[in-house]
Each structure stands twice: as C-alpha cells, then as structure tokens.
KEKE-3310 file (N, C-alpha, C; in steps of 0.2 Angstrom, whole numbers, plus 5000, padded with zeros to 4 digits):
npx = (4996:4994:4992:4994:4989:4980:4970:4965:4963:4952:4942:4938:4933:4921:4913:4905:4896:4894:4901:4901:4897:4881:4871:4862:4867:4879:4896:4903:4911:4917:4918:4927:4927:4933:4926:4928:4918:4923:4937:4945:4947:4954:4959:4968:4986:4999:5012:5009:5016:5015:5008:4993:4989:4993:5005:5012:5012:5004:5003:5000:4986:4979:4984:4980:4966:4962:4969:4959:4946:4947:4950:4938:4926:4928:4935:4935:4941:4948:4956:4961:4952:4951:4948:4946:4939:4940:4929:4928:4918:4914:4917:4932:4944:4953:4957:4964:4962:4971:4970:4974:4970:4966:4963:4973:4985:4989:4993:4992:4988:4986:4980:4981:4976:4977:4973:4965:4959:4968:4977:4989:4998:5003:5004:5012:5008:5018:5020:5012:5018:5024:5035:5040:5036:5030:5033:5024:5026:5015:5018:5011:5007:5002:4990:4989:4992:5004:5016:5029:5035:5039:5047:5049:5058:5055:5064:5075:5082:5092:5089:5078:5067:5063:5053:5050:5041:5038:5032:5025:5023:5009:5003:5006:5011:5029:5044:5048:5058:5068:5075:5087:5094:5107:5109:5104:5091:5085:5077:5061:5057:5043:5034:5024:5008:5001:4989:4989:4993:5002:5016:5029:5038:5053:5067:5080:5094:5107:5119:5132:5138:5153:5164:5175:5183:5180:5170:5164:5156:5154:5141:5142:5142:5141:5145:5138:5126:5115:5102:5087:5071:5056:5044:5032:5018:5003:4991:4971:4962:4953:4959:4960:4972:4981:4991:5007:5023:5033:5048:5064:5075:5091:5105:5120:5132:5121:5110:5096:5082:5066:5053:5038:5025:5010:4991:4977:4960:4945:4924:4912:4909:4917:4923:4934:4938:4947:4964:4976:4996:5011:5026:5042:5053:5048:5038:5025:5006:4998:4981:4968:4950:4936:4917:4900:4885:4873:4873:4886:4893:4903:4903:4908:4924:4939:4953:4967:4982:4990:4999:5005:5000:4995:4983:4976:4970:4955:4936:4924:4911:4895:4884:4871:4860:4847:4857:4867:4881:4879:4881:4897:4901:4915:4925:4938:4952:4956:4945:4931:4917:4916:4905:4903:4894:4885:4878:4870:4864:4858:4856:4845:4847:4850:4866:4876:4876:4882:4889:4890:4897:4898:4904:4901:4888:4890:4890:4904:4911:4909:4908:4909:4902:4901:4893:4892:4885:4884:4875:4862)
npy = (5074:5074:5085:5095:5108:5106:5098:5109:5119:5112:5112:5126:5126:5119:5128:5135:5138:5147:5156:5149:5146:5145:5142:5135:5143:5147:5154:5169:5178:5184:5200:5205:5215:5223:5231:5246:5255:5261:5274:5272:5259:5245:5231:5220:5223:5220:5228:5250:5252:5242:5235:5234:5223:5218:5212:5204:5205:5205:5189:5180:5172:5159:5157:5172:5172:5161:5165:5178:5170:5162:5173:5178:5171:5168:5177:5194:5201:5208:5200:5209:5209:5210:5209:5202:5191:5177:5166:5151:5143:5128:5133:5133:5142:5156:5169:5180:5194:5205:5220:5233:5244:5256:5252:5251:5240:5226:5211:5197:5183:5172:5158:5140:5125:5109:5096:5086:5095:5099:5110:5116:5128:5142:5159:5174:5188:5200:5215:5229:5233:5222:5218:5211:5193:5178:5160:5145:5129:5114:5097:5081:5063:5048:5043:5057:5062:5074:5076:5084:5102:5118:5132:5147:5165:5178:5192:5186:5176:5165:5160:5146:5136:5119:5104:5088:5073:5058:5039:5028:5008:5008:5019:5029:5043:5047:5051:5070:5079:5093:5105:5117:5132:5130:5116:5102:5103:5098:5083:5075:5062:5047:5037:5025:5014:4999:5005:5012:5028:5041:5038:5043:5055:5059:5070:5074:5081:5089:5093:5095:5096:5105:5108:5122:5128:5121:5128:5135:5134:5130:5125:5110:5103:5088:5068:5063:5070:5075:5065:5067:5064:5071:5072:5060:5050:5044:5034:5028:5014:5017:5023:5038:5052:5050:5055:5064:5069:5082:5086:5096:5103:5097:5102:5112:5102:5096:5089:5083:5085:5081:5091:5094:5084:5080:5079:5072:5069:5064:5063:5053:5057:5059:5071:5084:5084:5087:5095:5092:5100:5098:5105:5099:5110:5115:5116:5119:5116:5117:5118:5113:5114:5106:5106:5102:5102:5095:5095:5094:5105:5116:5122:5125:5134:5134:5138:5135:5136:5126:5125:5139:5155:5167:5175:5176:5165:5157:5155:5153:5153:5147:5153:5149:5153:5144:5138:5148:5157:5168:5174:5178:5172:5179:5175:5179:5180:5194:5205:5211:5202:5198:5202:5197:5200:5193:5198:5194:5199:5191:5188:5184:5174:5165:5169:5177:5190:5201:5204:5208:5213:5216:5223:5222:5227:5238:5240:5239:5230:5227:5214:5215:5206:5204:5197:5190:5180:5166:5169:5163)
npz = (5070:5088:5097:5110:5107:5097:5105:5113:5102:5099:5110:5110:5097:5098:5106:5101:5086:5078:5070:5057:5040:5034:5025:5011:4999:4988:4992:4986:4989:5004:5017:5028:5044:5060:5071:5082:5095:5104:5105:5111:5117:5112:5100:5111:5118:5119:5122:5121:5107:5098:5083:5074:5076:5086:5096:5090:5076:5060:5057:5048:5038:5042:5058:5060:5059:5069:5082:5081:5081:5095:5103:5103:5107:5119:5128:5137:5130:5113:5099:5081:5066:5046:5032:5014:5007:4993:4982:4973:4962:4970:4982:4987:4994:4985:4984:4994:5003:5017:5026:5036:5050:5045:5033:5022:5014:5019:5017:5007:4997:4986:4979:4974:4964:4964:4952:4959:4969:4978:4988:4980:4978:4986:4983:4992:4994:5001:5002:4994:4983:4978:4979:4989:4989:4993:4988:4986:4985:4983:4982:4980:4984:4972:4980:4988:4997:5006:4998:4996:5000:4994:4997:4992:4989:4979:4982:4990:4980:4984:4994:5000:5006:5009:5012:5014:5013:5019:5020:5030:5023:5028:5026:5034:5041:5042:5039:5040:5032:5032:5025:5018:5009:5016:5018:5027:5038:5049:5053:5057:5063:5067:5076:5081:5089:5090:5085:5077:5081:5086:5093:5097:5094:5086:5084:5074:5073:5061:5068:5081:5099:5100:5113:5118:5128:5140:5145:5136:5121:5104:5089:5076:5059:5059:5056:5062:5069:5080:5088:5097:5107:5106:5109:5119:5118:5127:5125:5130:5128:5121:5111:5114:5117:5134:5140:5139:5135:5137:5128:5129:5117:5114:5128:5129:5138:5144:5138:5132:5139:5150:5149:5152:5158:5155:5157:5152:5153:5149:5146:5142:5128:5123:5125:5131:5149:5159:5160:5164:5168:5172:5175:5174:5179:5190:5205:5203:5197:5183:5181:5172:5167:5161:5156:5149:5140:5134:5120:5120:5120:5127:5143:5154:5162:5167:5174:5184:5195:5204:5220:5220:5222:5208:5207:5197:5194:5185:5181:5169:5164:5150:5140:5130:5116:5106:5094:5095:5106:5119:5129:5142:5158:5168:5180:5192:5206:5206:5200:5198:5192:5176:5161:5147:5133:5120:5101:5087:5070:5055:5036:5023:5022:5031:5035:5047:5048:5054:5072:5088:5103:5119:5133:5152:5151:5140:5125:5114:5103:5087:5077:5058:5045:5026:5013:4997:4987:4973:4958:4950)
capx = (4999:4989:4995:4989:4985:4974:4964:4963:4958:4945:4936:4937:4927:4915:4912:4900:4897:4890:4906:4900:4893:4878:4866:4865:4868:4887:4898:4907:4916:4917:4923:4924:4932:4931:4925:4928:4914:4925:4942:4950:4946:4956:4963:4974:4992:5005:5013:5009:5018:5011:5004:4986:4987:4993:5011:5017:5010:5002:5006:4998:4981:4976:4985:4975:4958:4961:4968:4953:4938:4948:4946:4930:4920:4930:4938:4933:4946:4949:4960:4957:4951:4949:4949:4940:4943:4935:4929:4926:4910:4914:4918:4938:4947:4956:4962:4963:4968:4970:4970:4975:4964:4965:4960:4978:4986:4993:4993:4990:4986:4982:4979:4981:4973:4978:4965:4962:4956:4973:4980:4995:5002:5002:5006:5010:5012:5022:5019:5008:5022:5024:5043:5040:5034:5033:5031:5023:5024:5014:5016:5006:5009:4997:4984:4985:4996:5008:5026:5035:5035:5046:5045:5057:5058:5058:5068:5081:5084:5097:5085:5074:5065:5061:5050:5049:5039:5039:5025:5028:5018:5005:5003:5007:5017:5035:5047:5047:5063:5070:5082:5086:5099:5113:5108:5099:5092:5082:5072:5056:5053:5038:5035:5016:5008:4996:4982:4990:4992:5010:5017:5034:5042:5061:5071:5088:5099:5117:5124:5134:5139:5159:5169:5180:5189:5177:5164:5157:5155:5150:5139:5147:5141:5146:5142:5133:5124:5110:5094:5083:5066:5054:5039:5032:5011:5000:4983:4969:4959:4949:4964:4960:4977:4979:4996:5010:5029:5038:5054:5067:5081:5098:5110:5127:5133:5115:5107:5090:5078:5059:5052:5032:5020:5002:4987:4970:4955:4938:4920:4908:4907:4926:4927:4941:4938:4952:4970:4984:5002:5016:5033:5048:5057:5044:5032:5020:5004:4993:4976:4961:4943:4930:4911:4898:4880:4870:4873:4891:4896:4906:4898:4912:4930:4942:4961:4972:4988:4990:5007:5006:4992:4994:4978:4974:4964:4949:4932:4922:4903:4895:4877:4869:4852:4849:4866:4874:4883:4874:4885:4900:4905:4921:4926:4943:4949:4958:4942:4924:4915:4917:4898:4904:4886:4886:4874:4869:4860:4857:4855:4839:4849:4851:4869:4876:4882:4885:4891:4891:4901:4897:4908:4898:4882:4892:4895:4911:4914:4904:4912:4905:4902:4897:4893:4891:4884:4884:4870:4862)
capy = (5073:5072:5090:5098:5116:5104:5100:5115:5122:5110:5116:5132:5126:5118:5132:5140:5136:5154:5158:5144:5149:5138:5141:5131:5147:5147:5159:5170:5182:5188:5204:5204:5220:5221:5241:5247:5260:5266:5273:5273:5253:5243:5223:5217:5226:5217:5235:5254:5255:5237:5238:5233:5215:5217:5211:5198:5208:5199:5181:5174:5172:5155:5161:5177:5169:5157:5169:5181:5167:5160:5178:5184:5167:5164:5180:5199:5208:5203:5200:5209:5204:5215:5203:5200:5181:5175:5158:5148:5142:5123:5134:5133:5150:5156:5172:5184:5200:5208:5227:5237:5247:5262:5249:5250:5233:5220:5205:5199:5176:5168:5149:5137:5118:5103:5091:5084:5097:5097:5115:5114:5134:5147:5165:5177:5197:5205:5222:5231:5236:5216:5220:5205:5189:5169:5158:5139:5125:5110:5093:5076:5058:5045:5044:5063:5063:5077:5073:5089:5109:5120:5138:5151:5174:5185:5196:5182:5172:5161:5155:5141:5131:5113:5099:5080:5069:5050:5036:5018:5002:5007:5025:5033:5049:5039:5057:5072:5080:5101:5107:5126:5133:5127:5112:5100:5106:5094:5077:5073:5056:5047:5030:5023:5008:4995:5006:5019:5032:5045:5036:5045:5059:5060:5074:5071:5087:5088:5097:5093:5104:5107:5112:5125:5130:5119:5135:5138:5128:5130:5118:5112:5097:5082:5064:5059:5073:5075:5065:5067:5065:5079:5069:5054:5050:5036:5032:5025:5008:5020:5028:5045:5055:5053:5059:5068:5070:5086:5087:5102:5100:5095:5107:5110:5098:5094:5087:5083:5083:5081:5099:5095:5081:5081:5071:5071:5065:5062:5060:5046:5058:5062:5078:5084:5087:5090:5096:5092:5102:5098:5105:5096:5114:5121:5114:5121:5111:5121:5111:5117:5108:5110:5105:5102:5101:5091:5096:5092:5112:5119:5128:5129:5132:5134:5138:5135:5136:5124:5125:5146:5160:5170:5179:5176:5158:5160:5152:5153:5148:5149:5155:5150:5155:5141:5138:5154:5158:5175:5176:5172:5175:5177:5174:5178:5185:5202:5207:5210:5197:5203:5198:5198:5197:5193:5198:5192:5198:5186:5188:5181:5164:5162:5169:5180:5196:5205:5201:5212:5210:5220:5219:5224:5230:5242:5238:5239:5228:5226:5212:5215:5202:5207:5190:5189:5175:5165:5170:5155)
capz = (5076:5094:5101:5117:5106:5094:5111:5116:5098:5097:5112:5107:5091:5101:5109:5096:5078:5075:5063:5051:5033:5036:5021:5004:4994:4985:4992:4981:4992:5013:5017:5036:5047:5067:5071:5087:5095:5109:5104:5120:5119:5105:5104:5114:5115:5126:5123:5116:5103:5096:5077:5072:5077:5091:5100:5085:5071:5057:5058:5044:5037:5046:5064:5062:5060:5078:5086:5083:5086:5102:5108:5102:5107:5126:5133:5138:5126:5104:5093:5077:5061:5044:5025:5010:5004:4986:4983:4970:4962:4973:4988:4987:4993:4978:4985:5000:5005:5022:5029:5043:5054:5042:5025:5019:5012:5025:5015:5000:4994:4979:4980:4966:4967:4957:4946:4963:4973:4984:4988:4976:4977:4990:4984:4996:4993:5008:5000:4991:4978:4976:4978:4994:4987:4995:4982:4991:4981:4985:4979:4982:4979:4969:4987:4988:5003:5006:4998:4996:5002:4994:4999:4989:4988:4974:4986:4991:4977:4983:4998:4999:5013:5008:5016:5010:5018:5017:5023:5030:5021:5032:5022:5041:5041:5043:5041:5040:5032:5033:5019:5015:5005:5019:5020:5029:5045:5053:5051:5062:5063:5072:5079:5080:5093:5088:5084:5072:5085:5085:5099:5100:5087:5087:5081:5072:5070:5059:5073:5089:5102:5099:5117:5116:5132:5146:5147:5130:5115:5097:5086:5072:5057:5057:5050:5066:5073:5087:5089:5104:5106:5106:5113:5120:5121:5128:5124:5133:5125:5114:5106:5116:5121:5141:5145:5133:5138:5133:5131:5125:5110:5120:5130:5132:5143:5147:5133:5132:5145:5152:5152:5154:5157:5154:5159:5150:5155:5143:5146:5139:5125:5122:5126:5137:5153:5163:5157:5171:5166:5178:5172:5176:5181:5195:5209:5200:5192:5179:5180:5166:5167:5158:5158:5143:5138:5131:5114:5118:5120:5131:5148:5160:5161:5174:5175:5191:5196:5209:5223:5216:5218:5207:5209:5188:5190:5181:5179:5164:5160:5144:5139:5122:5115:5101:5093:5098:5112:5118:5136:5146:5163:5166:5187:5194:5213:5207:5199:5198:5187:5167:5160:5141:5129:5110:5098:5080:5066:5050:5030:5022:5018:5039:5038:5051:5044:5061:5077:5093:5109:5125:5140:5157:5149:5136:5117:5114:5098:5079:5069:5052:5038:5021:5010:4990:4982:4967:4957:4944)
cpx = (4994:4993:4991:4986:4979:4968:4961:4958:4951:4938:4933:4932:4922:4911:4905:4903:4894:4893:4904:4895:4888:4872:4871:4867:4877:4888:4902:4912:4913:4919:4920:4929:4929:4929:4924:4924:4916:4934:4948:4951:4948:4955:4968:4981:4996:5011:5011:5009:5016:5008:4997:4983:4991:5002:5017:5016:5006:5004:5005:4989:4976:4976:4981:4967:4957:4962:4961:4946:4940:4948:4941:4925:4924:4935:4935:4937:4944:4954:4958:4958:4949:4952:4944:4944:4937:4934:4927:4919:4909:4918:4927:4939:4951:4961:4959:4967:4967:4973:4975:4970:4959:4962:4967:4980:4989:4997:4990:4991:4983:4982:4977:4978:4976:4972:4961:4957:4961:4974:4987:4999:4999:5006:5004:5012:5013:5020:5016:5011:5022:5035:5044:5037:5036:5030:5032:5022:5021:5015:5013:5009:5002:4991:4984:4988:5001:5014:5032:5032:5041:5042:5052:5053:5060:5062:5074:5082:5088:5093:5079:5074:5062:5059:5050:5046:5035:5034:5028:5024:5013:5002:5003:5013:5024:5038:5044:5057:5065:5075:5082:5096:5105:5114:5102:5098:5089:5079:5069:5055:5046:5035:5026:5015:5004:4992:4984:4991:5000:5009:5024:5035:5050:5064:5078:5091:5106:5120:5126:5136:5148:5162:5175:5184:5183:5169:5160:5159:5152:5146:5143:5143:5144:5139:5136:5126:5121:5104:5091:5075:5062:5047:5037:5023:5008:4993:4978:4965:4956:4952:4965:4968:4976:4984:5003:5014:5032:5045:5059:5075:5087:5102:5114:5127:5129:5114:5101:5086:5070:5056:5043:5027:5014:4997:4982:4966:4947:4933:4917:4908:4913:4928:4930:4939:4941:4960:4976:4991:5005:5023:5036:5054:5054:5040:5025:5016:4999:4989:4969:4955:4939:4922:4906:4891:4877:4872:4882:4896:4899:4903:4901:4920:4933:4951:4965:4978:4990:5001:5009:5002:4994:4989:4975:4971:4960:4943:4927:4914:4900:4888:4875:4862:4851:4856:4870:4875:4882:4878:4891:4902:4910:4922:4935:4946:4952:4953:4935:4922:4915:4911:4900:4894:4887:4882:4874:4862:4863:4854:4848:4840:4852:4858:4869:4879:4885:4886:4893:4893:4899:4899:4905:4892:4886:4896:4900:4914:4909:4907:4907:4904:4898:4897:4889:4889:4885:4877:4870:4856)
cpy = (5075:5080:5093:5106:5114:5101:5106:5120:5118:5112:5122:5130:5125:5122:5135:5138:5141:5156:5154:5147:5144:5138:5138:5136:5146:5153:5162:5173:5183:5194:5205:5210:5220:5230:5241:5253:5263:5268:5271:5264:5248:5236:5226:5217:5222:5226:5243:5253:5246:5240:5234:5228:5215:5214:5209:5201:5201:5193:5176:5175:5167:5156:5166:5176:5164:5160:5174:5179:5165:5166:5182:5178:5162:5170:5186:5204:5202:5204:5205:5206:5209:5213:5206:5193:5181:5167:5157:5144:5133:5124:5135:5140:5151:5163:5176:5190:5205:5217:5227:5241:5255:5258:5248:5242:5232:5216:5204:5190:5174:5160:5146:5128:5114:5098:5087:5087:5100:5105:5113:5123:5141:5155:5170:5183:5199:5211:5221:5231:5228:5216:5213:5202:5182:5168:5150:5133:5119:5104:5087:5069:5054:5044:5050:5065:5068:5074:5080:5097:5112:5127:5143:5161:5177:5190:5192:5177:5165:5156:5152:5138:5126:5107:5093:5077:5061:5047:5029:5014:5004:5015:5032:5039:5045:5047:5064:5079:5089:5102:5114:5125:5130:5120:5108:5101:5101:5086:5075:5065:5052:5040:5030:5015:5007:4995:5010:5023:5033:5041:5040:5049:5061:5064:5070:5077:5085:5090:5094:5098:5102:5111:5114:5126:5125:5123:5137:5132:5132:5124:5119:5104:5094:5074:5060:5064:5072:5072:5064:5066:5069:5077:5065:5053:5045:5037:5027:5019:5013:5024:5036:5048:5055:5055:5059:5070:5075:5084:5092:5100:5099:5102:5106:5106:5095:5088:5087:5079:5083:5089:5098:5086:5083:5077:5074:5068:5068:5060:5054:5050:5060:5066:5078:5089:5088:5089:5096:5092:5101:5097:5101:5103:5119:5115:5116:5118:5116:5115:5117:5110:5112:5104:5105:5101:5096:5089:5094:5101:5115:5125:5129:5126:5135:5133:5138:5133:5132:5124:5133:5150:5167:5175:5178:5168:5162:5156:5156:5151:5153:5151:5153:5150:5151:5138:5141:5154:5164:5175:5171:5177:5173:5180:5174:5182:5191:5205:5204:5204:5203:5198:5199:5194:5197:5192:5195:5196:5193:5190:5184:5175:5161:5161:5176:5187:5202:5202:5208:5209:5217:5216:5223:5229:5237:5238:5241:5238:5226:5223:5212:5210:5204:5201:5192:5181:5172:5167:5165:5157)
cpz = (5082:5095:5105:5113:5101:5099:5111:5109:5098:5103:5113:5101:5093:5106:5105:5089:5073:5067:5055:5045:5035:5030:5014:5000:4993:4988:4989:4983:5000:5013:5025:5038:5054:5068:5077:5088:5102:5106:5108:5121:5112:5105:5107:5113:5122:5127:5119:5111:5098:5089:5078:5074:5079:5090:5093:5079:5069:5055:5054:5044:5042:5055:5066:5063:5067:5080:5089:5085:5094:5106:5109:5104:5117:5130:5132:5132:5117:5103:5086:5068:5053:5036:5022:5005:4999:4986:4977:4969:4967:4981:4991:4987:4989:4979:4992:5002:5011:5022:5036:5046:5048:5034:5022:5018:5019:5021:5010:4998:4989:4980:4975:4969:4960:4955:4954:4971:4980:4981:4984:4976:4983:4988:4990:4995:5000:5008:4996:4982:4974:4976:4986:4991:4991:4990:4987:4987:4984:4981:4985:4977:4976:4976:4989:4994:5002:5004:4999:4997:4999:4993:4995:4989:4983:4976:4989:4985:4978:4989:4996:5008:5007:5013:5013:5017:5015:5022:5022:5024:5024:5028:5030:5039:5045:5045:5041:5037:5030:5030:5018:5012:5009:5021:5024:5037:5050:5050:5058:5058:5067:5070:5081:5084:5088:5085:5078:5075:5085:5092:5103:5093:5091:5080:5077:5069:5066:5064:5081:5092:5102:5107:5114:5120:5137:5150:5144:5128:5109:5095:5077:5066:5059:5055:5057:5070:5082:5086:5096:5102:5110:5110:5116:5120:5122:5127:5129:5126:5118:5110:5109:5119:5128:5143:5138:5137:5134:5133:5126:5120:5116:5122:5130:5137:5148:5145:5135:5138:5147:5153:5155:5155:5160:5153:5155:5151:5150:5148:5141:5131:5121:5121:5131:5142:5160:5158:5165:5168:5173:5175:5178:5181:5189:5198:5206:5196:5189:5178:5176:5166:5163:5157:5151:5145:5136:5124:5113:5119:5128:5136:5155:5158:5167:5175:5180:5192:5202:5213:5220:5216:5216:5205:5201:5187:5190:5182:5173:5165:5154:5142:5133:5122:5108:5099:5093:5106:5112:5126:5138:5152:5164:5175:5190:5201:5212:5203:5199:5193:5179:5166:5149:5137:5123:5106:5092:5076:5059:5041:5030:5021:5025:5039:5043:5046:5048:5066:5084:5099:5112:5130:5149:5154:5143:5130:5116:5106:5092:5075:5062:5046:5034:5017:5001:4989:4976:4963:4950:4941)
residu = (UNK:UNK:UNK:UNK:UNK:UNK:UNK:UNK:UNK:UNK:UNK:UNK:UNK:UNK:UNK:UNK:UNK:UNK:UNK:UNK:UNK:UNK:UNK:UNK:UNK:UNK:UNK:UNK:UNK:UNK:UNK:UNK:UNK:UNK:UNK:UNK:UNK:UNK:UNK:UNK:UNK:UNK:UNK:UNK:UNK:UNK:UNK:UNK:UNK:UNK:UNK:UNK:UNK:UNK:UNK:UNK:UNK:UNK:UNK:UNK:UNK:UNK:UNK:UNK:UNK:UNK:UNK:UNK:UNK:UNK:UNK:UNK:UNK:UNK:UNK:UNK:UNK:UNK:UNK:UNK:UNK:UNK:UNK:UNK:UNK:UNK:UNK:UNK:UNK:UNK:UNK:UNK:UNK:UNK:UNK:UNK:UNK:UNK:UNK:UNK:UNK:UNK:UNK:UNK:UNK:UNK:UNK:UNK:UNK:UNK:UNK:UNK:UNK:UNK:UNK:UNK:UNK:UNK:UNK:UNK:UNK:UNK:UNK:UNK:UNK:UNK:UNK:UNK:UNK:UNK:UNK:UNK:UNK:UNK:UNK:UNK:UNK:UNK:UNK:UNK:UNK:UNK:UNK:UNK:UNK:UNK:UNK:UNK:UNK:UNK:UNK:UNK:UNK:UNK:UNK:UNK:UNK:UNK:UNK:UNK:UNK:UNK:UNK:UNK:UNK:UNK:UNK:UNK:UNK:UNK:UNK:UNK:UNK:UNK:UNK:UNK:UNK:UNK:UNK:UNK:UNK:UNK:UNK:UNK:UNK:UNK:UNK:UNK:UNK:UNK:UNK:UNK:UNK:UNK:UNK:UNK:UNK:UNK:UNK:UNK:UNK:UNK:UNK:UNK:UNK:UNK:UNK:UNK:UNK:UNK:UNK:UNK:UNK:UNK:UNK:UNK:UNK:UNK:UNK:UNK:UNK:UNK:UNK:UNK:UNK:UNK:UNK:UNK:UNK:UNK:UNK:UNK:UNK:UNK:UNK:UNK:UNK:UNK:UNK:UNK:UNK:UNK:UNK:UNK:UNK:UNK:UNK:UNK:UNK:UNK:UNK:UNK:UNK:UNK:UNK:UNK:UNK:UNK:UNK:UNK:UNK:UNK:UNK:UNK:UNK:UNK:UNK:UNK:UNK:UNK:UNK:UNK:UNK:UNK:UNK:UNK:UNK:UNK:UNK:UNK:UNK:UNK:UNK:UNK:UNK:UNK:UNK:UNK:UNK:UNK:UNK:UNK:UNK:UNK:UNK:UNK:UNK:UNK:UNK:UNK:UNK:UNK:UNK:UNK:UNK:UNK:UNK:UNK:UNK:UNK:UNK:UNK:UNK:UNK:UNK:UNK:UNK:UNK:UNK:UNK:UNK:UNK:UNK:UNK:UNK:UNK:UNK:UNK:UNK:UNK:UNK:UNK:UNK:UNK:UNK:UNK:UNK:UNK:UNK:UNK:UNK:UNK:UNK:UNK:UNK:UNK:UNK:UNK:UNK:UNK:UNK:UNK:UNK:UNK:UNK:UNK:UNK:UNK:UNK:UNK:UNK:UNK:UNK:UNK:UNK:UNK:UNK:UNK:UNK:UNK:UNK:UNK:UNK:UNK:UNK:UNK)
# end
C-alpha cells in the first residue's frame, strides 16, 4: 500500500546507507548496544519515569530498529538500541534477543521459514521465564503470496487474532479479513486504477452505532454493519503518489469524514520533494521539502507550519564524506544551531563496527556493533 510513513521511511533510508552489512563475508551473528558517555544525557523521554525505550516502551523488534536509524541518521537526540540477532548460513534471521540498559532480557524471537524461503513462524518470548509467549503462524498460497496470519498466547488460550487475505485474477491484494475469538472485526478492502496502483481502501465494520436516549449510543452487530472508506489516492502518468485523502472511522451521528489531504511532488528522479498536509479540522497547512544530490541522497529538509508559528519549524542539511553521512545541521528560531557529527570505524571486511555521534562538538553517543562470521 502507497502510505505517507512509507515516504517518509524511504527518505529516511536514503539518507545514509552506513547501517548496510556491505561485505561478501556470511554473517553469523550482530550483537549491537547504544552506550551513552554522559549520564545526565540518555534517549528520548516524553516523561521521567519512562523505561529504556523511552515513552511507548519496547514496541517490537522491527519498530525498534526504524525508530532508532530515523533518530540516529536525522535528529540531535536517539532512540535506543541493545540486541544480538543470528543468521543463517543464507543470511535469514533465525533468532533475536533484546536487552535493557542494564543487559537484562526484554525480548526474546525465534523465526521459522518454509521450503521457499517465506517467514512461515514468528515466536515471541514476553519474558524471561517464558510464562508470556506469541505464537505467529504464517501461511502462503501456491505464488508465495500471504494467505493467512493467525496469532494465539500460551497465557490466554481461549484468544486468537486472525488475518486471511484474498487476491483478484490480477494476483492484487483484493481483502484483507480480521477475526479474533469474538468474531469478525473488520475487513479492509481495496480498489486499484488502470495501472495497478491501491486507488481507494474501504473499511467494513459488523457494528452500527445503536441510539439510546437521543445523547449517547452504543455499537451493537448486526447483519449490515458499517463500511466507510478509510482512504482515497491519485497518481500521476508515472504511477507516482500525488495527493492522498484521509479519512477517520464513522461518528455518532456524524459518520465518516475527510480528516487530511496531502499533496506530493517528485523530482526527475522520483524522489519526494515536497509533502503538503492540510487537515480538514484546522487552518493549519504542515509543508515538509526536501533537496537531493547527485547520488540521489538527501541534503536538505525543512518543516513548516503554515497559518501557525509555532516557533518548532526546522531545517535540516546533510553532510556526507564518501557514502557516510559525517554531519547534519539542524536550524530552528527557539534555538542555536544543533551541528550533530557522526563517526565510523570499520572491520577488516569494510563493515562498520562503531559509530559515534557528537552533538555541538561533544561526543555524547557510541553505537557499538560486534559481527561474527561464517567461517569455511
């Protein structure tokens, strides 16, 4: 699906390709931790009393890995980061297990594959003890295409989440179907132009909203529910995303309504160089641009609030030395300039096995990578 945070992840990746394994040697294992050299200076707490990672806690293995590059390769503060993942001798992750600051468990993944190489099982330890367990089953149809998710808890037994997912003649993602022990909770469907491109996704809920005195309401099944649609996107000639309709699940005596559009604009080379948000609910337009290299890399960004100054627009430029990004200025009017600088050192197979951050001429942060190989 086209989504505005797969934008935005992508120029975040084309920001620096430093994190990349990039030598031909097999890797067997990674064990990566983030070491802070001021105490007084940690990640990013939306409050005190926050755990290790920060506001939301640990969010999962894949969330914790973007969160951490989109802070450590594009803002003054981190996320943090603190693993050791094993690989297979054909490069497949096979297990992973993350920390807290102190080393104790967090998390704990085992990953299983079918004859084709398709993730086919996700274990997930909650705890150490193993007394929490997700158990993720994957299946696949004969072209290798997702058909079903079903997720269950050795700690709930009686729950379940299930996914099924169906494909037109055209082998396009047709549904998308949501089951749990109460039933069925939702179905996403999605609707495609000329070219192949998601042209619109539409919800379908069981529930309707139930009045009860003219002032509240309950939701209640029934045989017709609710469908609204949850998107809408248009393309330009070249298939590229230019503009994207939000819109929010129905209200009471509302229903369903426009909550954002958003414009897009591409250079010759089809990266995104301007993002224009305009809620439906505010005069307010948030406009983000950004500027590229030669190489196609990300060398300026810029966030603004237009009809609003909140004193927090930003600009951005990016500095690289080779294929690293070794600076960024970071520009805004309630502060001085922040000059964040980023070091590397390298293994003798030209990976990275360090990485230094220093924010106004003071190092600050030491991500560590430790790397194993296969040996033959």
């Amino acid at each position: 699906m086209q989504k505005i945070i797969f934008l935005l992840a992508v120029i975040s990746f084309n920001t620096v390709s430093s994190q990349k394994i990039t030598s031909g040697k097999k890797i067997k294992s990674t064990r990566e931790k983030l070491l802070f050299l001021n105490d007084s200076i940690q990640n990013y707490k939306l409050f005190s009393i926050d755990g290790d990672y920060g506001h939301s806690g640990f969010t999962g293995s894949e969330a914790t890995i973007d969160r951490f590059y989109q802070h450590w390769y594009n803002e003054s503060f981190v996320h943090y980061i603190n693993n050791k993942r094993d690989f297979d001798d054909e490069g497949k992750l096979i297990h992973e297990i993350w920390f807290d600051k102190a080393d104790d468990f967090e998390r704990e993944y085992d990953y299983k594959y079918n004859e084709s190489d398709s993730l086919s099982q996700i274990i997930e330890k909650r705890d150490k003890e193993g007394k929490s367990i997700n158990y993720t089953n994957i299946t696949y149809n004969f072209l290798e295409k997702k058909q079903s998710t079903l997720t269950f808890w050795n700690d709930y037994p009686n729950d379940f989440q299930l996914e099924l997912y169906s494909y037109d003649d055209k082998d396009r993602l047709k549904t998308i179907e949501f089951l749990s022990e109460e039933g069925r909770s939702k179905i996403n469907y999605y609707n495609y132009n000329s070219k192949d491109k998601i042209r619109e996704s539409i919800i379908h809920q069981p529930l309707a909203f139930k009045d009860l005195d003219g002032r509240s309401y309950t939701q209640v099944r029934d045989s017709l529910g609710t469908f609204f649609v949850l998107y809408k996107n248009v393309y330009d000639e070249s298939g590229r995303l230019i503009e994207r309709h939000d819109f929010c699940a129905p209200e009471y005596k509302k229903g369903s309504y426009l909550t954002y559009k958003t414009f897009f604009k591409y250079d010759d080379f089809d990266n995104l160089l301007e993002e224009k948000r305009i809620p439906s609910f505010s005069k307010m337009t948030f406009l983000s641009t950004y500027r590229y290299d030669k190489k196609n890399r990300k060398i300026f960004e810029s966030d603004a609030t237009i009809g609003h100054d909140s004193g927090w627009d930003f600009e951005k430029q990016f500095f690289y030395k080779g294929n690293n990004l070794v600076k960024i200025i970071i520009k805004n009017k309630k502060q001085k300039p922040v000059i964040v600088d980023l070091g590397y050192k390298y293994d003798k197979y030209g990976n990275w096995i360090e990485q230094t951050k220093s924010i106004n001429g003071k190092k600050l942060f030491v991500w560590k990578r430790e790397i194993v190989y296969y040996q033959y």
